[in-house]
C-alpha positions as CSV (number, residue, x, y, z in Angstrom):
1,X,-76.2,-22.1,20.5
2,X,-72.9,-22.5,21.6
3,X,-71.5,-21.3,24.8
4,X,-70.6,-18.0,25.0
5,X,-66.9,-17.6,25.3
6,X,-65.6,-15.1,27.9
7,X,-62.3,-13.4,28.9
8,X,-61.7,-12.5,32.6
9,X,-59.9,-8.9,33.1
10,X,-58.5,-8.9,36.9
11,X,-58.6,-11.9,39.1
12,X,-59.9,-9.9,42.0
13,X,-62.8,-11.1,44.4
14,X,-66.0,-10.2,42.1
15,X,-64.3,-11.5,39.4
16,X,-63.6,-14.9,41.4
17,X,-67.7,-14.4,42.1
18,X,-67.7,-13.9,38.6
19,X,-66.2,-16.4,37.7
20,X,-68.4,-18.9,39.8
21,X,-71.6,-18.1,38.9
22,X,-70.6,-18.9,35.1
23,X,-69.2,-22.5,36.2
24,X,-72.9,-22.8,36.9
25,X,-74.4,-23.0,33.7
26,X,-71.4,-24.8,31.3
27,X,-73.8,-25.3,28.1
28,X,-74.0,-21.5,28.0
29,X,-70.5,-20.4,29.6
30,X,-67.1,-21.0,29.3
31,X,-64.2,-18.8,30.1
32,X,-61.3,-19.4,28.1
33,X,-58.8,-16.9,29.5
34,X,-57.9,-15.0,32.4
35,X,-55.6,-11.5,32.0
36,X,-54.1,-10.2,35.1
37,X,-51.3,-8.1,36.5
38,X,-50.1,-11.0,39.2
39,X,-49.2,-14.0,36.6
40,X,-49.1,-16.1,40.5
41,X,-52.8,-14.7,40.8
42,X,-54.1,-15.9,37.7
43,X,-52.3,-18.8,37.8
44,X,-54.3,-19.4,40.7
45,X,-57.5,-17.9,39.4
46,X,-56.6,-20.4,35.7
47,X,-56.5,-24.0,38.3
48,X,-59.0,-23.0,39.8
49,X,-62.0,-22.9,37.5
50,X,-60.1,-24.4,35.1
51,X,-59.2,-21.8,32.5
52,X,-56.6,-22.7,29.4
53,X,-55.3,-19.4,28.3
54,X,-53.2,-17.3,31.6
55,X,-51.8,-13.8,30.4
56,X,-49.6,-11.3,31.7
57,X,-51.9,-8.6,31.2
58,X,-55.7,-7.3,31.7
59,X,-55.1,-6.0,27.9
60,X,-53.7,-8.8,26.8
61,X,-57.5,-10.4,26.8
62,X,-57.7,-7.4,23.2
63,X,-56.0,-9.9,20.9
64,X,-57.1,-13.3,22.0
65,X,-58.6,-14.7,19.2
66,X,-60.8,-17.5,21.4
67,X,-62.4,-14.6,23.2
68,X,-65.8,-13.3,22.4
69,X,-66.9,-11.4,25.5
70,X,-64.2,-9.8,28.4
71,X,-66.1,-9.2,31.9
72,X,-63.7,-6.1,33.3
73,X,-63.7,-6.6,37.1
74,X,-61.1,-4.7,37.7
75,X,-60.5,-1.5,39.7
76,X,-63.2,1.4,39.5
77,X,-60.6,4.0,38.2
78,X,-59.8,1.5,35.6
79,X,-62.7,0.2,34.3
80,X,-62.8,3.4,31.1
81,X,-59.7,2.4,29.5
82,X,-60.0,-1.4,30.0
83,X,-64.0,-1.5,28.5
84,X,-61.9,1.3,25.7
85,X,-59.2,-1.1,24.9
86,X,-61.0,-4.4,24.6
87,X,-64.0,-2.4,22.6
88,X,-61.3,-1.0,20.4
89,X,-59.7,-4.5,20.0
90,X,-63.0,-6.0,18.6
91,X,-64.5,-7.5,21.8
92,X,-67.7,-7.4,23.5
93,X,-67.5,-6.2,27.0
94,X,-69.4,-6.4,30.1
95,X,-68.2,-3.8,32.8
96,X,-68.5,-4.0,36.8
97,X,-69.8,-0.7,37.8
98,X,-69.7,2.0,37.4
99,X,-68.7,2.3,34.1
100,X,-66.7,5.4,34.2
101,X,-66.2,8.0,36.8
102,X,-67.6,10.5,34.1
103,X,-70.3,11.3,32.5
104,X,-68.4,12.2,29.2
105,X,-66.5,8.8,29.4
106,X,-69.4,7.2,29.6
107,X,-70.7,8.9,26.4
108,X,-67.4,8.2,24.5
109,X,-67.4,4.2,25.2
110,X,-71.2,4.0,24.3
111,X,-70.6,5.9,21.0
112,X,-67.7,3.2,20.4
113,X,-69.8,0.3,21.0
114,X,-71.9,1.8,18.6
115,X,-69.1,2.5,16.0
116,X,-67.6,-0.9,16.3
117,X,-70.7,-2.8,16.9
118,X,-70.4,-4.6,19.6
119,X,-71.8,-5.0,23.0
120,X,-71.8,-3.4,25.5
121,X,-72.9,-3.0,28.9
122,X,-72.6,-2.1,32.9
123,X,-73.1,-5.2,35.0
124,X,-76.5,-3.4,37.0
125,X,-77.1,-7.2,38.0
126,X,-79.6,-6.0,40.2
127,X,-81.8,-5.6,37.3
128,X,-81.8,-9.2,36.1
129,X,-83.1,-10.8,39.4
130,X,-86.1,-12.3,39.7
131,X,-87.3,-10.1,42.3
132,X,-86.5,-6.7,40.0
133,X,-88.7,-8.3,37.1
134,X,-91.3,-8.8,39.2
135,X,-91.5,-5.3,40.9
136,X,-91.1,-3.7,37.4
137,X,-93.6,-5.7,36.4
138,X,-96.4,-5.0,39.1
139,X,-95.1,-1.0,38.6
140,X,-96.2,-1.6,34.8
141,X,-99.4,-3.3,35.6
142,X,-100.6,-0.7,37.8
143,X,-100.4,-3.0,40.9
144,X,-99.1,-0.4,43.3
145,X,-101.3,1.7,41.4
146,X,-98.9,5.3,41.0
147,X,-95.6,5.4,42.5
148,X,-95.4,8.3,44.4
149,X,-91.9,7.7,46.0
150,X,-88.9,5.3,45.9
151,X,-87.0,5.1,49.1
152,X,-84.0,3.5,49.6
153,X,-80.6,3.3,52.2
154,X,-77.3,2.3,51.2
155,X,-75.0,2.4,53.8
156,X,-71.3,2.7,51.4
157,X,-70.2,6.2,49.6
158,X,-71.8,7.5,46.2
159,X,-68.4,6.6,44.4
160,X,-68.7,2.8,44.5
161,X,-72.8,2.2,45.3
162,X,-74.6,5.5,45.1
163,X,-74.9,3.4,41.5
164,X,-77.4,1.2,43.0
165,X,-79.3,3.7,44.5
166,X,-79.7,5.5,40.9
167,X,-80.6,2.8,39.6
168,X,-83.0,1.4,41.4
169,X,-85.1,4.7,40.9
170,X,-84.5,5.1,37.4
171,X,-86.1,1.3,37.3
172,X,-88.7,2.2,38.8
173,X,-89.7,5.1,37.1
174,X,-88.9,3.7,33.4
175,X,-85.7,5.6,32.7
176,X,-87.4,8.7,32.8
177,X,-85.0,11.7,33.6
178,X,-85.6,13.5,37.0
179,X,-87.0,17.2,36.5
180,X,-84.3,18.0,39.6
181,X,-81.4,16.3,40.8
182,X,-80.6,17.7,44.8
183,X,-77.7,16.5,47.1
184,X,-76.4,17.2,50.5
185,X,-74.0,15.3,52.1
186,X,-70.3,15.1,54.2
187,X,-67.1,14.9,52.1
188,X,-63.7,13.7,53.5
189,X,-60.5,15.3,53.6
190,X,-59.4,13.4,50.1
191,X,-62.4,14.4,48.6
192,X,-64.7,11.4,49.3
193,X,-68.1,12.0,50.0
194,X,-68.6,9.5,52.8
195,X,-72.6,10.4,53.3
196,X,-75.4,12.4,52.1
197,X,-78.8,11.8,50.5
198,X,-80.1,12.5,46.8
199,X,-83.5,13.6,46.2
200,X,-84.9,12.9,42.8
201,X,-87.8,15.4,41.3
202,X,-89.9,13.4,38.6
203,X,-92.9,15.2,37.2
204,X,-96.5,14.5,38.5
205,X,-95.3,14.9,41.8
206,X,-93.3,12.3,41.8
207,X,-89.9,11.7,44.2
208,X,-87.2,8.9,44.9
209,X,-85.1,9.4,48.1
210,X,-81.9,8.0,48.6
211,X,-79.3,8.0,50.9
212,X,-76.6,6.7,51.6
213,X,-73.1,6.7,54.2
214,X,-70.1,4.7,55.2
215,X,-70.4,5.7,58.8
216,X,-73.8,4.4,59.6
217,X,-75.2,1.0,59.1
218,X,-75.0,-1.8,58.0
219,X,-78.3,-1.2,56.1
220,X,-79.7,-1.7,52.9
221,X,-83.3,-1.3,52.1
222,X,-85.6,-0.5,49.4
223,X,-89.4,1.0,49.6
224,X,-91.8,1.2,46.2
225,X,-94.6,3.5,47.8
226,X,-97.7,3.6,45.0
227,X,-100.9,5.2,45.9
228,X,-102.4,1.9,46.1
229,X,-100.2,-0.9,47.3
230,X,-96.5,-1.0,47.7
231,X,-93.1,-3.1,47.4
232,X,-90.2,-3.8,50.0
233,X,-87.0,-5.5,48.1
234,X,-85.9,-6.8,51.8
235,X,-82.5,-5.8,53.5
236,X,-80.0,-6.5,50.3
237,X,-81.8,-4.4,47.6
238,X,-79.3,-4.5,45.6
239,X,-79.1,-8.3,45.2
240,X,-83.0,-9.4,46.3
241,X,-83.9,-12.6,46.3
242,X,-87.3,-11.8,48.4
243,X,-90.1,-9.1,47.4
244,X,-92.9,-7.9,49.7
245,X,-95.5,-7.0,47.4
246,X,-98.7,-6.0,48.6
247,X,-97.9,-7.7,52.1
248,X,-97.1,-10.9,50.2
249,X,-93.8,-12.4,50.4
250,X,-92.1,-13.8,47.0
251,X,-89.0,-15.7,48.0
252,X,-86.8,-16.2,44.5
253,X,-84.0,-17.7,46.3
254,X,-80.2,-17.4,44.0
255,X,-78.2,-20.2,42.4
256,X,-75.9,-21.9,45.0
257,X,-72.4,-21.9,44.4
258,X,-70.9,-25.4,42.9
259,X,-70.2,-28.0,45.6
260,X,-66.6,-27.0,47.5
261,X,-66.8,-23.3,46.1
262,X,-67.8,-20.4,47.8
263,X,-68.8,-16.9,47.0
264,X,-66.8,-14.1,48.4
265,X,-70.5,-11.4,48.3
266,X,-74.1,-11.7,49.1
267,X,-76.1,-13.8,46.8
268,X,-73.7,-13.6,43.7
269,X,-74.9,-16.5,42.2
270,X,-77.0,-13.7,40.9
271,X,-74.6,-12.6,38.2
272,X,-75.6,-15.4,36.2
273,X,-78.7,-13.9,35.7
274,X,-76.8,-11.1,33.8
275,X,-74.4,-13.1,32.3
276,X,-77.2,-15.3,30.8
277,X,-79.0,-12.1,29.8
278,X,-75.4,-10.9,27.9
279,X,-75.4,-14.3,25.6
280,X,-79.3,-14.1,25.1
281,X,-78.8,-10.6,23.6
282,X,-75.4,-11.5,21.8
283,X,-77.5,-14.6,20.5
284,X,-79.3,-12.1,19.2
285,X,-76.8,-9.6,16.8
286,X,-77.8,-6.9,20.2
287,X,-75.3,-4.2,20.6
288,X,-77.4,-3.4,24.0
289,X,-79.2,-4.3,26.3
290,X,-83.1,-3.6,25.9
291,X,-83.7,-4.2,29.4
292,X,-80.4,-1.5,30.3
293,X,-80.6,0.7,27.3
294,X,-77.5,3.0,26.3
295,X,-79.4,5.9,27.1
296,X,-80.3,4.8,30.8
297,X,-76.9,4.1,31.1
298,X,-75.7,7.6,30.4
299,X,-78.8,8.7,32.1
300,X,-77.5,7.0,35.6
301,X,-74.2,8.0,35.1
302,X,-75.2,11.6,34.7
303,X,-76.9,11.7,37.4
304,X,-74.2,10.6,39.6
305,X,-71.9,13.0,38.3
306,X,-74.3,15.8,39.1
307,X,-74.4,14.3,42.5
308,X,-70.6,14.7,42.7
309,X,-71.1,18.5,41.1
310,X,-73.0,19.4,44.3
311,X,-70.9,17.7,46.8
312,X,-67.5,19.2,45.2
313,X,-65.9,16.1,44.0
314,X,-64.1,16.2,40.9
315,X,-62.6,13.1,39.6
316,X,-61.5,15.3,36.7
317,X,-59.0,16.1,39.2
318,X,-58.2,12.2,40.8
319,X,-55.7,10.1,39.1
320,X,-57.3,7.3,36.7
């Protein structure tokens, strides 16, 4: 197959990360173009990893005919209209998280994907580590025999990485939607929540506990408790490259960035995993992801938004 041909929207520093990890694996990645606000910027971003095609514009990327997929690492409150537009312009899209600040955005650019056919899907990279497989994996086999409770800390508001918390519970438990979704937490004077913990109610008495705050930390850790073994994802959950399972260590150690590059975030050489996952399903005619379904994408984003419900913030009421 040929490499998958992407479009960069923002020239920001996961999109440089971005960027990076796809210079890793040239036989099945090439960006052609870069669309930013700052024409300096992507100028920059363009010499850099050596991209052809430089536009004015993030929406630009739309009617670039050498395009096949646009990764949208732009600003949260601007990811629904980007992943809109470039869906809408015939494009497949992958889309930093979260994918809309709500839930009924969220439903309205999956039922677009669908309508246009093309691809679609939030960059959870998480999912696509080794470590992630793995732990899914022993959960399926039974190794931890039932999982009674997922536990995990994330110390950076619900808004930008409750996401990763979600997520990590829904992957645990299959997608399966929580009975009961409870929240209590502190909320700034802009109507941030800036901590607070989410308790999720599954059936056969089953719970995920996650919390979360900007004014504790740093810490990040995850905890698979099973009535017969369990699983610790280390101190970067999010982006694990080492799994305790059982009291064995599996060390799955991330691609390096290229010689003289750098990454600006723990660990991303991990987004090739999910970039490489994007082709593989493109390869394949997929409109999404079998590993993140449509309808555990909605799921997560629902729950989040119910989170927000109980806290009191309404982004209906925040400027996109």
């Amino acid at each position: 197959m040929a490499p998958l041909r992407w479009g960069i929207c923002a020239n920001g520093m996961i999109s440089q990360d971005f960027a990076n990890a796809l210079s890793l694996s040239p036989e099945n990645h090439t960006i052609v173009a870069i669309g930013a606000r700052n024409p300096d910027k992507a100028k920059e971003f363009a010499a850099r990893f050596g991209i052809k095609i430089v536009l004015d514009s993030c929406e630009a990327l739309g009617s670039c005919k050498e395009v096949d997929v646009v990764y949208v690492g732009s600003l949260t409150n601007l990811h629904y209209q980007h992943a809109r537009h470039f869906l809408q312009s015939g494009k497949h899209v992958l889309c930093e998280k979260p994918l809309t600040q709500l839930p009924e955005q969220t439903a309205e650019l999956l039922a677009l994907a669908k309508s246009t056919g093309r691809f679609l899907m939030v960059a959870l990279w998480s999912r696509f580590f080794p470590a992630y497989s793995r732990l899914r994996q022993a959960v399926t086999n039974g190794e931890l025999g039932t999982v009674r409770l997922v536990q995990a800390n994330f110390c950076m508001p619900l808004c930008d990485f409750g996401v990763y918390l979600v997520h990590l519970a829904s992957w645990v438990y299959g997608g399966e939607k929580p009975l009961s979704v409870t929240v209590a937490g502190h909320v700034n004077e802009t109507g941030v929540d800036r901590s607070g913990g989410i308790i999720l109610k599954y059936s056969n008495n089953r719970l995920a506990s996650l919390t979360y705050s900007s004014d504790a930390g740093p810490s990040a850790t995850a905890t698979v408790l099973g009535d017969k073994g369990s699983a610790n994802l280390g101190d970067l959950f999010w982006c694990a490259t080492k799994l305790t399972l059982n009291g064995e260590l599996i060390h799955t150690p991330s691609p390096p960035a290229r010689p003289g590059e750098k990454f600006n975030f723990d660990e991303s050489g991990g987004l090739l995993y999910e970039a490489n996952h994007v082709k593989e399903c493109l390869d394949k005619g997929l409109i999404e992801s079998p590993v993140l379904p449509h309808s555990e994408c909605q799921l997560i984003h629902d729950i989040l938004a119910e989170g927000h419900r109980q806290l009191g913030v309404d982004y209906h009421n925040m400027d996109a």
